[in-house]
N, C-alpha and C positions, 0 to 999 in steps of 0.2 A: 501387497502391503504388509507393513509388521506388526508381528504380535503383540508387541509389547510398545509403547513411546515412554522412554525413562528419563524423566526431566530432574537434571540437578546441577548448579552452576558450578559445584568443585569437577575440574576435568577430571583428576584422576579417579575421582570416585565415580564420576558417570562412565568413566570408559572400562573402568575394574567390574560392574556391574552387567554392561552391554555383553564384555566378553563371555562373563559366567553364567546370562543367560543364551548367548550363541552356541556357549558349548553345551547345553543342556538340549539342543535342539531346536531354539524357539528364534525369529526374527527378531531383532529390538535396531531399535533406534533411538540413538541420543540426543536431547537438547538441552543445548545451556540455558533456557529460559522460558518462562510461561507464553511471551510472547511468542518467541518463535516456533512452538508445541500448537497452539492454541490456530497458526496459521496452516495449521496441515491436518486438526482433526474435527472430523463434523460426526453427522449421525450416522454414518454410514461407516465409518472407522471401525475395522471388524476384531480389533482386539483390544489390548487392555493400558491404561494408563498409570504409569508408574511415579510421582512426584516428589522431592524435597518438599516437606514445607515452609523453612526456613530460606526464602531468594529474594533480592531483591525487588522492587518494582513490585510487579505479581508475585504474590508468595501461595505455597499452595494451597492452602484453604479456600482463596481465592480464587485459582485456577479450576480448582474440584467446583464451585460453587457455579464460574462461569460453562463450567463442560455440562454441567447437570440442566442450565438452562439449553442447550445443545442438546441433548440425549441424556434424557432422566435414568436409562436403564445405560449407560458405558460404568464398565466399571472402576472406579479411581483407588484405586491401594498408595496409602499417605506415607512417608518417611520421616521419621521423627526423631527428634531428641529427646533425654528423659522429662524433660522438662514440661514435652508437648503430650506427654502421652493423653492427660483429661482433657485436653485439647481435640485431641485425635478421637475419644473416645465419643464425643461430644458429634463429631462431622460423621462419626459411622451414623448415630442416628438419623444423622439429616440423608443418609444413604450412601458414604459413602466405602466400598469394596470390605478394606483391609486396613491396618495400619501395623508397619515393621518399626517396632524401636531400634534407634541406634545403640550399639553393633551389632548388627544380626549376623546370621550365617547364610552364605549362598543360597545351601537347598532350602529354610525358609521364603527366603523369596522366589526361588524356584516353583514350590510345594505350591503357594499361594497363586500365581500368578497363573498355574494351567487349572487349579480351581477357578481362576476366575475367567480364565480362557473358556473352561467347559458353560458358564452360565452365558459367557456374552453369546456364544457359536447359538444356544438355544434361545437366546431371545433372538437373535436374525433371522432363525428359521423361521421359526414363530411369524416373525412378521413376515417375511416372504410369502407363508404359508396365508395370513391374512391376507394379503395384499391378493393372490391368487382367487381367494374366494372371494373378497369383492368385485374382482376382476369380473368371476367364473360368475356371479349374482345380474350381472349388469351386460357382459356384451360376453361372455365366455361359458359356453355349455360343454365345454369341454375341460373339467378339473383335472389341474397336474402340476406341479411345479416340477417334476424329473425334465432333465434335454430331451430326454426323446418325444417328452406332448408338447415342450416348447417349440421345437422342429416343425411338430405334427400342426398347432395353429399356424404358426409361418407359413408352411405350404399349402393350407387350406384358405388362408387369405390371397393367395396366389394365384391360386387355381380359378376360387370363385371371382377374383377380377376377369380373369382370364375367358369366361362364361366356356367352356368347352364342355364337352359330356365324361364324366368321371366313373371310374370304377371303385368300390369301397370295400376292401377286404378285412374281415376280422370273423373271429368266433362270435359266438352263439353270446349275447349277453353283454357285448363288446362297444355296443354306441354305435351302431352303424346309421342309425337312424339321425341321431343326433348330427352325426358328420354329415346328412345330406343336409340338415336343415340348418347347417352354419354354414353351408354352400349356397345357401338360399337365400340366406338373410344378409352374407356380405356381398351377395351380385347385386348387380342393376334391376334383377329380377324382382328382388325383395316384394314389392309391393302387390306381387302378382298371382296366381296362387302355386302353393305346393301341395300335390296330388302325390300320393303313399300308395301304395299297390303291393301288397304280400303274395307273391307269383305262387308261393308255397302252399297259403290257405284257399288258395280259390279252386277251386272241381275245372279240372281241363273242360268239362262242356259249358263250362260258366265263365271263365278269364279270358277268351276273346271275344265277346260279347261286350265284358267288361272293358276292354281295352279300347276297345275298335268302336265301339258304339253299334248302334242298329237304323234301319227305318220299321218302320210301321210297317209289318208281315213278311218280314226278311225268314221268321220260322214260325212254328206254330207256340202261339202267347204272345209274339211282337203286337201287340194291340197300339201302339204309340212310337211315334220315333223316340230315341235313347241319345243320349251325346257322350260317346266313350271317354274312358280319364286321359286318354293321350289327349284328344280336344279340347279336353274341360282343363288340362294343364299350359293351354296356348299363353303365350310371354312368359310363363313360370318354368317350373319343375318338376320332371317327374321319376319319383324317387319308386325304382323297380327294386321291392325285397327279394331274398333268393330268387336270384336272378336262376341261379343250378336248375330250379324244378320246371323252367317252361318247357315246354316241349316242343322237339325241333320244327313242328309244324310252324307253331307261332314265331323262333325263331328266327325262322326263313321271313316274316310279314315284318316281324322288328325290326330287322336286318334293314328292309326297306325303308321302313320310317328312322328311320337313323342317316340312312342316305339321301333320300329325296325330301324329307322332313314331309314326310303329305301321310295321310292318315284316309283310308276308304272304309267308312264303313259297310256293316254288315248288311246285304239287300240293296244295294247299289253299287254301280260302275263309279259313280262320283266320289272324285278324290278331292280333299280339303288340305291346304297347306297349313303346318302347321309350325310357330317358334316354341320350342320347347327346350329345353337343358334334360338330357338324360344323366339321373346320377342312380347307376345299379350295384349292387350289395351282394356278394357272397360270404357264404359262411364255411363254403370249402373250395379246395384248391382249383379253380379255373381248369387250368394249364393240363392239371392230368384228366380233367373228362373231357378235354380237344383231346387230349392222345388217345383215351379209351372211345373217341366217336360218339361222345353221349352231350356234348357243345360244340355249336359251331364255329372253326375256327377264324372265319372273316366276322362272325357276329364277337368275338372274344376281343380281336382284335380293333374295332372297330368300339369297342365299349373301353380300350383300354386305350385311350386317348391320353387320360391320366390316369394313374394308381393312387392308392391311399391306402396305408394299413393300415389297423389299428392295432396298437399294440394290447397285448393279453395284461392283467393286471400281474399277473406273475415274473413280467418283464420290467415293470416300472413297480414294485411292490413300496417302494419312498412314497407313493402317491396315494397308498392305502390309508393313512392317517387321518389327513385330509377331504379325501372322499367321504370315509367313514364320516367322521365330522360333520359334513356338509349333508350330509342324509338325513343323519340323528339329529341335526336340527332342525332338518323341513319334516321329519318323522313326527318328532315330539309336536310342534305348531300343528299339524293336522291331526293328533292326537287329542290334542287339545292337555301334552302333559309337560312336565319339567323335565331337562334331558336329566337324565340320570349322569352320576357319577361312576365314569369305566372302574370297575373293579380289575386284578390283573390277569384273570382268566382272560377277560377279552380283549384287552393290551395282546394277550399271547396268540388269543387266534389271530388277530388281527395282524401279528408280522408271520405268521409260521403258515397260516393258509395258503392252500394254492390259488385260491377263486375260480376253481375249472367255469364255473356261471358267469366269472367276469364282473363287470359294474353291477347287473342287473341280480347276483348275487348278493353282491355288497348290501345294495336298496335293501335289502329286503331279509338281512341281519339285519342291518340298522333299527328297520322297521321292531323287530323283535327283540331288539335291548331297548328303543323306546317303548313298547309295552311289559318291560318287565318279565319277557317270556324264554329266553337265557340263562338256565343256569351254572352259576359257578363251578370251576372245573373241579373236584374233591380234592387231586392232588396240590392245588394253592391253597385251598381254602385250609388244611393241614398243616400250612406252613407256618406256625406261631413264631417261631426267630424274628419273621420280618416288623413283629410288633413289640419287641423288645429294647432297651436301648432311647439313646437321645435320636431325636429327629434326623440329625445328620446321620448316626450308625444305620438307622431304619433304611434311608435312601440310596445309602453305600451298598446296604443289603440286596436291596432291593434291584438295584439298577446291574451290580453284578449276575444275581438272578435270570436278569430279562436278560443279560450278554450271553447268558451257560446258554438260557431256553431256544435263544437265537442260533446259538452255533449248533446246537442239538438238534434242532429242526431243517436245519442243512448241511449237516453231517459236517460241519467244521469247515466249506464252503467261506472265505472272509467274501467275499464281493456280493455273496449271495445275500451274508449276516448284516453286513452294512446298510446292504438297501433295506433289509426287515427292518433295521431299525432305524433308519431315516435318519441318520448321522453320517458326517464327513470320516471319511477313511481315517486320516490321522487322529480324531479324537476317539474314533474304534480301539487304535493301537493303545495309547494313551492311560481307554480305560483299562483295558487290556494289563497294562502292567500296572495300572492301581489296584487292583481285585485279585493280582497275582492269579490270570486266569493264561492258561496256553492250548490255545485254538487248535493244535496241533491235534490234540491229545482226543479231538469230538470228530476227527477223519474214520472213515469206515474202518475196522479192525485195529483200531488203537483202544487201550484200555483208559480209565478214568479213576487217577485216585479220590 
């Protein structure tokens, strides 16, 4: 779609216009009239509206007035004669953008219209970013607006129709848990139970006891028969953590119950069939403890019916924001406090960290800027310049700032800078040349004037 929709009924002037902003870089598209503008933009229109106000039929004040009932937040920049200026100045308060008197110069409207490009681009985010979290609130435990956890719910809805036994790979901190129990909750299974098992925390003389159940005197303290969690998960789930730490003993008994679905416990010949969903979780590489002989490779293979990864937050770090966000609100509510307002130390951690801990990282900052136990980084807090100045210089400061701190923190990396800061590539470049900043110059051994 176009950047720009520039409505003015004089051809030549709308087509003098279109070109000068094409050749500035930007998409526009021209219409000779409110009506025909009016039939191609709705709320979802991702850039910015440019009008005459003097047109027949609909004139623009008009048109601004009807787009505002459409999307309160598009922004409309008015064209004006001298005439209309207290006119114009009249429709900014009611909200709308900008107003250019006539005869302006190109880069004025130029200048204005990727200002108002950079607001509209934030308020969609914004909503997206909403839209996510109500999403994430109601039927989505999995927050992300990046493609790759877009991907990642797709194929987990997939899967979990699909009822097979999954495999869930990610680090330490990474939702593994989470991804079995949205395997759980979109199968047919749902209603039945899901059984958790940490292969990791339980003592090798305790975990198939655990697993497998008992009868009454199968060893000494069997005082009562036991119904192991593979049983106790019969029509449900059962979700194996570090699957890495069982041992090949057990392995070999898994192995079975994966195959014949039948579960024997401990102190009897009697075997019990058993419907169950296996979904198991590693936190390290499968594949190289088959080659090293420390997993078995039929039991690997056999678990890997599907895969699932989860990605590292350092790989989708757009979705740092967000999360955050979504923490610090459920933080502050069990706190019982107001969320604080991010001062820009933690704006910085926030794009420049790695999160080696992952999501379960994240929670638990969150946690500790809702109670206030976070202190501000020295070097911002230093920075008096950013409190100088009108509100607009302040933000320009400001926002160039978080671009340096961005490139800085990944040595001049753009793809890397981008996703820390949660903006589209071209509005990166964009600000890029408004701050007169050159990304080049933050690569390993380049200097910085």
């Amino acid at each position: 779609m176009s950047d720009v929709a520039f409505i003015d009924d004089d051809d030549a002037l709308r087509a003098a216009n279109v070109q000068a902003l094409m050749l500035a870089g930007l998409s526009a598209t021209g219409f000779a009239s409110a009506v025909d503008a009016l039939d191609q933009l709705d709320a979802d229109f991702p850039g910015v509206v440019v009008t005459d106000v003097r047109m027949p039929r609909i004139d623009g004040l008009e048109l601004f007035r009807r787009l505002k009932r459409v999307d309160p937040d598009l922004p409309v920049i008015l064209v004006t004669g001298h005439g209309d200026i207290a006119m114009a100045v009249d429709a900014m308060r009611e909200g709308a953008y900008d107003f250019l008197a006539k005869p302006y110069a190109s880069e004025r409207l130029i200048t204005s219209v990727r200002h108002a490009l950079d607001r509209r681009r934030l308020v969609l985010e914004n909503r997206e970013l909403k839209r996510s979290v109500e999403a994430a609130s109601e039927d989505m435990p999995l927050l992300g607006s990046t493609p790759v956890m877009a991907r990642m719910r797709q194929m987990l809805r997939q899967i979990a129709e699909a009822d097979v036994d999954v495999l869930v790979e990610g680090e330490t901190g990474s939702g593994k848990e989470v991804v079995a129990n949205a395997l759980h909750r979109w199968s047919r299974r749902a209603n039945r139970p899901f059984v958790a098992v940490n292969c990791g925390a339980l003592p090798e003389t305790v975990i198939e006891s655990e697993l497998f159940g008992y009868e009454a005197g199968a060893f000494t303290g069997a005082l009562k028969k036991r119904i192991g969690r593979i049983e106790h998960a019969h029509g449900g789930t059962l979700f194996l953590d570090e699957i890495e730490a069982m041992s090949p003993a057990l392995q070999v008994k898994l192995l079975r119950v994966l195959e014949a679905r039948e579960v024997q416990p401990l102190g009897t010949n009697e075997t019990r069939r058993v419907d169950i969903r296996v979904v198991a979780a590693s936190k390290v590489d499968l594949p190289a403890l088959v080659r090293q002989g420390r997993f078995r490779e039929d039991l690997y293979y056999r678990l890997h019916v599907a895969a699932v990864r989860i990605p590292p937050l350092r790989e989708r770090r757009a979705d740092v924001p967000l999360l955050f966000g979504h923490f610090l609100a459920r933080a502050a509510e069990r706190f019982n406090r107001v969320p604080p307002e991010l001062d820009a130390s933690v704006r910085r951690h926030l794009g420049a960290h790695d999160w080696p801990g992952n999501v379960r990282e994240l929670v638990h900052y969150a946690e500790r800027v809702a109670l206030g136990l976070v202190e501000p980084l020295p070097a911002l807090a230093q920075d008096a310049s950013l409190g100088e100045g009108t509100l607009p210089e302040r933000v320009d400061r400001f926002e160039a700032a978080e671009i340096r701190a961005a490139l800085e923190a990944n040595q001049g990396d753009v793809q890397a800078a981008v996703a820390a800061l949660g903006i589209p590539r071209k509005t990166f470049y964009d600000k890029l040349r408004r701050h007169g900043i050159d990304q080049a110059a933050y690569r390993p051994g380049k200097a910085r004037g």
